[in-house]
Backbone as CSV, one residue per row, in Angstrom:
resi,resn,N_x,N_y,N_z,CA_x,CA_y,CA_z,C_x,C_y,C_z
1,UNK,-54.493,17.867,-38.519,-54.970,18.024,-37.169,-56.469,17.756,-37.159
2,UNK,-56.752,16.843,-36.276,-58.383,16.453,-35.969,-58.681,16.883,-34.580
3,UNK,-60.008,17.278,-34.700,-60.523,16.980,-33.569,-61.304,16.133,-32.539
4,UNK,-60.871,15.798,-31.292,-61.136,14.801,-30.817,-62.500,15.506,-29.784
5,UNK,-63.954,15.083,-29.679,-64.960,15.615,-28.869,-65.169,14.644,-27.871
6,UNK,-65.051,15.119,-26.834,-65.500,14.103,-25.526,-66.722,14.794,-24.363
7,UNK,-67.677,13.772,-24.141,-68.746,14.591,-23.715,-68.079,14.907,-22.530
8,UNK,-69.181,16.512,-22.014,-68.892,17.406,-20.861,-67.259,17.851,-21.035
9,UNK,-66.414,17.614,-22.202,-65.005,18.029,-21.735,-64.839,18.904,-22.849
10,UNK,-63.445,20.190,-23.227,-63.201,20.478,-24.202,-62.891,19.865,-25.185
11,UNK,-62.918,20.171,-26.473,-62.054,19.386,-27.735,-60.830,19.747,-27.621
12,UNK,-60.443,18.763,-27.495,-58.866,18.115,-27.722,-58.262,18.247,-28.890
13,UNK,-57.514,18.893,-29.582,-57.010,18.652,-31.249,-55.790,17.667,-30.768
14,UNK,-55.545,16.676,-31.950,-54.942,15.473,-31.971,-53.798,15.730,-33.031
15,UNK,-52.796,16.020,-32.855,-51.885,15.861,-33.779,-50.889,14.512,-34.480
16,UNK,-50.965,14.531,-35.695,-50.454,13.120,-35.736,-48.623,13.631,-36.293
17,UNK,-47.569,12.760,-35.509,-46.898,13.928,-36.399,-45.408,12.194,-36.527
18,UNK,-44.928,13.350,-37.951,-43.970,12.014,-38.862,-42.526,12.094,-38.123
19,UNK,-42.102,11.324,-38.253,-40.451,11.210,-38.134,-39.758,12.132,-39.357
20,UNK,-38.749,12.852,-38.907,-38.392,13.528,-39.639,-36.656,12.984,-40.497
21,UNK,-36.771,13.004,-41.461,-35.088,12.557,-41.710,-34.258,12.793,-41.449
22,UNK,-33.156,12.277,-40.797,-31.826,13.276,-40.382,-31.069,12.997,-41.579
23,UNK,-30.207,14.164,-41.256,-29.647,15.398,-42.494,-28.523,13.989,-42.589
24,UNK,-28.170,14.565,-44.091,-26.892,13.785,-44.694,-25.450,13.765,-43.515
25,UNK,-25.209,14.772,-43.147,-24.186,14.343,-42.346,-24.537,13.962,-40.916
26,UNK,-23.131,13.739,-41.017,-22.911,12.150,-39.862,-21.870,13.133,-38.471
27,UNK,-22.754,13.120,-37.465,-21.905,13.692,-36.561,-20.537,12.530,-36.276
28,UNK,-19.791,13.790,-35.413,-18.656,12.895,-34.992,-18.458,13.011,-33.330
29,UNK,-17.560,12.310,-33.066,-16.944,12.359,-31.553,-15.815,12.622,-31.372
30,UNK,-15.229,13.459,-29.998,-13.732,13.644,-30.994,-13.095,13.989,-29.173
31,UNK,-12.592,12.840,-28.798,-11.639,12.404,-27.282,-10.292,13.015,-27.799
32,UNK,-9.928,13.417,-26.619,-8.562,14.719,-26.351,-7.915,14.205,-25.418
33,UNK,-6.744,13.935,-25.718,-5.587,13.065,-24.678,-4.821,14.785,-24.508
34,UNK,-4.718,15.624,-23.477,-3.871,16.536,-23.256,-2.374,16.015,-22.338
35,UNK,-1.724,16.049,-23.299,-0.410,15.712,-22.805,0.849,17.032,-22.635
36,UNK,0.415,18.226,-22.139,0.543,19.404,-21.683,2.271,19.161,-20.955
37,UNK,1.876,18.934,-19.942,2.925,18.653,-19.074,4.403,17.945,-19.023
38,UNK,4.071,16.967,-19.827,5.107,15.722,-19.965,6.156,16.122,-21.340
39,UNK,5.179,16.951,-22.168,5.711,16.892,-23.359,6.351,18.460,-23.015
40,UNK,6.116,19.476,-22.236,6.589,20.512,-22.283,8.239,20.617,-21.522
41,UNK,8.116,19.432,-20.538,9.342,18.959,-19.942,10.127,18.088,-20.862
42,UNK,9.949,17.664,-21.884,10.636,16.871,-22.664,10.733,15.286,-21.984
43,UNK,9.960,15.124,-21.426,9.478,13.582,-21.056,9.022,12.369,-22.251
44,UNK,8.148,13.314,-22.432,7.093,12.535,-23.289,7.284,12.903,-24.832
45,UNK,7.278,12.001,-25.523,8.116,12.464,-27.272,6.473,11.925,-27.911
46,UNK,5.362,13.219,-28.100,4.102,13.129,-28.747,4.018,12.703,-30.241
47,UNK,4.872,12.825,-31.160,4.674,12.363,-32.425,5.163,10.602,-31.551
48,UNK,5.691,10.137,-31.234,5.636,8.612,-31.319,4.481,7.980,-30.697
49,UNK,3.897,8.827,-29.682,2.700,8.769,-29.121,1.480,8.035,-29.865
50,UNK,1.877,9.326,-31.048,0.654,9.065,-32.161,0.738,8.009,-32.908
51,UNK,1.843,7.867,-32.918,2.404,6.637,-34.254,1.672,5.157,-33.070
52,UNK,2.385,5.027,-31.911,1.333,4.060,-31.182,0.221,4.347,-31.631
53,UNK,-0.498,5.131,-31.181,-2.114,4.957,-31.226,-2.262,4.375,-32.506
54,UNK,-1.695,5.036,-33.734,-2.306,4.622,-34.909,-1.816,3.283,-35.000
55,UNK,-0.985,2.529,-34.567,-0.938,0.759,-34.784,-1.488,0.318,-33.867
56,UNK,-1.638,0.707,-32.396,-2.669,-0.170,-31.704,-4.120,-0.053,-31.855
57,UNK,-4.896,1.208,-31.960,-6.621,1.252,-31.699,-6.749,0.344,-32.622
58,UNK,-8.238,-0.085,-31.978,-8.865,-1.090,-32.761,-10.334,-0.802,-32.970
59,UNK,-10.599,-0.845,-33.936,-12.150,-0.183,-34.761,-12.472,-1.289,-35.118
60,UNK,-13.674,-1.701,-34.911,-14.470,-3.154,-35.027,-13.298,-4.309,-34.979
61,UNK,-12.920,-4.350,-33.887,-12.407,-5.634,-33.770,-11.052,-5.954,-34.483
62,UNK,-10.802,-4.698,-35.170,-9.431,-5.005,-35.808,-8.099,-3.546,-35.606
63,UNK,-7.174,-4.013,-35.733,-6.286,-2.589,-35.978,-5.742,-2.073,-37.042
64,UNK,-5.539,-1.521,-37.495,-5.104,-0.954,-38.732,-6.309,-0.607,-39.615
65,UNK,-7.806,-0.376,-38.681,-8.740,-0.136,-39.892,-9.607,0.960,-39.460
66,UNK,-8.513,2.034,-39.020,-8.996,3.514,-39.089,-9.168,4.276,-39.999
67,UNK,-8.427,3.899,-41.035,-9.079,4.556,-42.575,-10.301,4.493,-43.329
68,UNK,-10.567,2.925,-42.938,-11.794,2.283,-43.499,-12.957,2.848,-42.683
69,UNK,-12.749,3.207,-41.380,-13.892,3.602,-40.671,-14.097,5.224,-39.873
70,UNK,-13.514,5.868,-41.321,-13.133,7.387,-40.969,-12.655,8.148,-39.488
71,UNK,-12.117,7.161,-38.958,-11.190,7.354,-37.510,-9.895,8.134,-37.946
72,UNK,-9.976,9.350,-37.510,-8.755,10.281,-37.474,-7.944,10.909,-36.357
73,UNK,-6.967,10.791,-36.663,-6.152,10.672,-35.467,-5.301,11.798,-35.863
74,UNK,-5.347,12.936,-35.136,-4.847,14.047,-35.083,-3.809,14.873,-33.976
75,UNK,-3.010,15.653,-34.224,-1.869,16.195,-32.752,-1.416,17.867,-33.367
76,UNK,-1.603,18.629,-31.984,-0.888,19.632,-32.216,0.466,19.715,-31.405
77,UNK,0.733,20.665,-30.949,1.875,20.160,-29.850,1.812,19.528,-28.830
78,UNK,0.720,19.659,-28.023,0.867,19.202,-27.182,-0.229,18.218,-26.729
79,UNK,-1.294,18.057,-27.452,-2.865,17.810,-27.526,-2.777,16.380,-28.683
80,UNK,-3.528,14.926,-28.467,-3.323,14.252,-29.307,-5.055,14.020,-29.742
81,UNK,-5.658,14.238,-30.717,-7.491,14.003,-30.826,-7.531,12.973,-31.772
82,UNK,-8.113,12.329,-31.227,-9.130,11.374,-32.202,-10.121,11.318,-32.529
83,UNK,-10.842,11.955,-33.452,-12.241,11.793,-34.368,-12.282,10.646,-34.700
84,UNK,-13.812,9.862,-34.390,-14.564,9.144,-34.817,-16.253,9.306,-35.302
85,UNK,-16.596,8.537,-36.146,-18.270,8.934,-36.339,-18.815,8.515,-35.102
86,UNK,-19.726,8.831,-35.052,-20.764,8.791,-33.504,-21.370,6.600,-33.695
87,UNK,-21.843,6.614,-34.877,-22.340,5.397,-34.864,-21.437,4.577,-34.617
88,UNK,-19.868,4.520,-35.226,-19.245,3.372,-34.910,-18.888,2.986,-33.218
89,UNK,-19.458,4.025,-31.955,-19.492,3.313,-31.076,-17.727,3.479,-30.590
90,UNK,-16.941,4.318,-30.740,-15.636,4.037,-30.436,-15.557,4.571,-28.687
91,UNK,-14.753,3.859,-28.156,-14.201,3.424,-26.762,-13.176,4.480,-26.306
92,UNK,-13.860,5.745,-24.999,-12.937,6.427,-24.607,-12.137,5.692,-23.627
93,UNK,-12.501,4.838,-23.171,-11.644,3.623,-22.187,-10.512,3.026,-23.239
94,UNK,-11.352,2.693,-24.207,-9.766,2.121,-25.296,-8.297,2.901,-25.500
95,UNK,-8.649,4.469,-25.040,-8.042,5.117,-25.433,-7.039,5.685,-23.918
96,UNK,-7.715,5.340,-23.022,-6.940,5.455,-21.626,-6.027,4.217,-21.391
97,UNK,-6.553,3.028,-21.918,-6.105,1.712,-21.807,-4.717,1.830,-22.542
98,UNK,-4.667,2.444,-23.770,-3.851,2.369,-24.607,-2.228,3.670,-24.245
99,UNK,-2.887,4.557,-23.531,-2.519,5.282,-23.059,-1.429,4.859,-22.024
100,UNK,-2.086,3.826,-21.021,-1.386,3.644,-20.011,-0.349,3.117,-20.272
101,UNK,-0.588,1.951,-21.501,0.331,0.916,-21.812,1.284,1.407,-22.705
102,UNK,1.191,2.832,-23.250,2.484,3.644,-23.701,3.249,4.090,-22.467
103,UNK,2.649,4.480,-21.615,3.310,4.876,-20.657,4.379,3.579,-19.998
104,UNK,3.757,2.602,-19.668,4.441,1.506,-19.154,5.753,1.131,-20.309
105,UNK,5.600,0.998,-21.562,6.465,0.722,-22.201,7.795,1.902,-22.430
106,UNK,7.313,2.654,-22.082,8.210,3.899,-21.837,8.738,4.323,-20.697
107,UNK,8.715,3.455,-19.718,8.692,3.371,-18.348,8.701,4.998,-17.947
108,UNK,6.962,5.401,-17.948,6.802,6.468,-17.447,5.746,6.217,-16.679
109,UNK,5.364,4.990,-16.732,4.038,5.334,-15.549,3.936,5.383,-14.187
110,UNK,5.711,4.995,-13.262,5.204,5.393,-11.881,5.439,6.979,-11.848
111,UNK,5.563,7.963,-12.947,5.502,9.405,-12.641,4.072,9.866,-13.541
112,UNK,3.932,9.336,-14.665,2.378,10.306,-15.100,1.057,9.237,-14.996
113,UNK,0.324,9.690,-14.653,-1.042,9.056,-14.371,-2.081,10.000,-15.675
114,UNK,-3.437,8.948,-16.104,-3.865,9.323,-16.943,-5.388,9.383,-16.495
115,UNK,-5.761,10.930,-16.494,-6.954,11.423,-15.837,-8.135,11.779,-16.532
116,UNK,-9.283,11.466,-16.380,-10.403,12.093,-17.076,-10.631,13.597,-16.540
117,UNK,-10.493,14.125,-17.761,-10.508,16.214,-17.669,-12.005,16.786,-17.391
118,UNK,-12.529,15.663,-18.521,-14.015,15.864,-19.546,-14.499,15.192,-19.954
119,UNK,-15.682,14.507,-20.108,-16.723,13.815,-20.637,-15.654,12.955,-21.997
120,UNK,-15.233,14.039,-22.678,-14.512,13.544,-24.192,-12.924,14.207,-24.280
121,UNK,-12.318,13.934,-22.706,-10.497,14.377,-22.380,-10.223,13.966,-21.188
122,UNK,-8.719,13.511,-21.709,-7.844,12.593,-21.097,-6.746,13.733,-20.499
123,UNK,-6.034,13.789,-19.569,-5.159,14.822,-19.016,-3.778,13.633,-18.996
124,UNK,-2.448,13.899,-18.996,-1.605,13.396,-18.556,-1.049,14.155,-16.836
125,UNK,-0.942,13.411,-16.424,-0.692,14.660,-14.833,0.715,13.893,-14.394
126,UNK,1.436,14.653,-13.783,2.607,13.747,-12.494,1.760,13.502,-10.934
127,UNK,2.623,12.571,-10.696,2.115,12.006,-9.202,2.184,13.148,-8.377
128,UNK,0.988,13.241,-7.286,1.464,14.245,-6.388,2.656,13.520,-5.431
129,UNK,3.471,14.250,-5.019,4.442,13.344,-3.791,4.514,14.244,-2.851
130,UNK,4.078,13.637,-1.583,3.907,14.119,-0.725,5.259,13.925,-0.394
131,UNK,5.968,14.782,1.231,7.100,15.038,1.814,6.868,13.878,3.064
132,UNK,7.665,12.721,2.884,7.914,11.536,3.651,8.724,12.236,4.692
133,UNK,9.317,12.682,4.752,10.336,13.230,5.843,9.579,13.272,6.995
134,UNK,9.088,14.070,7.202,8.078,15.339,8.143,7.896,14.104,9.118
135,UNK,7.448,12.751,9.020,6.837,12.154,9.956,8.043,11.592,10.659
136,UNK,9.117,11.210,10.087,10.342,10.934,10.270,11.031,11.836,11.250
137,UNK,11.044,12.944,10.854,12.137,13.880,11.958,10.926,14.506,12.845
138,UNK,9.781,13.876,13.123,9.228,14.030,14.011,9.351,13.018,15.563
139,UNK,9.912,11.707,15.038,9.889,10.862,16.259,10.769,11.143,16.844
């Protein structure tokens, strides 16, 4: 610490200060597909869920190279998470995208829609359906 003198004003102390190293570990990120609903009705079959994700995501440009780039793909009952490191940059859109297109192949998507919960969660929800009638046995 120096001091800096400037006429008619106080001294100023000047600090010069270093970059500090960040620590050996490597944060992570870790997106939550809650599939609550679908799977508690027996709709939605979550272990095949997972087995998609793990052959479609794609980590730098390729698929099948979540091992290589410590991407973990995890499920409890009803909850599917994916950990990634923070640097590799991984895509919570990749993961809605991928989402939908299970749904379509499972022909479930004109009943569950796939919602952002949270910053880092995905919700599975059913359509609201409104009562068509009402306007009907009104004329």
């Amino acid at each position: 610490m120096s001091l800096t003198v400037f006429p008619n004003l106080i001294a100023i102390p000047s600090f010069s200060f270093q970059a500090k190293s960040k620590s050996a570990k490597k944060s992570t990120v870790k997106f939550v597909v809650d599939c609550t609903a679908p799977v508690d009705d027996k709709v939605l079959d979550i272990a095949s869920f997972e087995k998609y994700l793990n052959e479609r995501i794609k980590v730098e440009g390729k698929t099948g190279n979540l091992s290589q780039c410590n991407v973990v793909i995890s499920r409890d009952r009803t909850k599917i998470t994916v950990a990634s490191p923070q640097d590799l940059g991984f895509s919570k859109r990749q993961l809605k995208y991928l989402s939908k297109r299970y749904l379509k192949k499972q022909q479930l998507r004109d009943y569950l829609r796939v919602i952002a919960a949270s910053k880092n969660s995905y919700e599975l929800k059913y359509y609201q359906i409104t009562a068509g009638d009402e306007d009907e046995a009104e004329e």
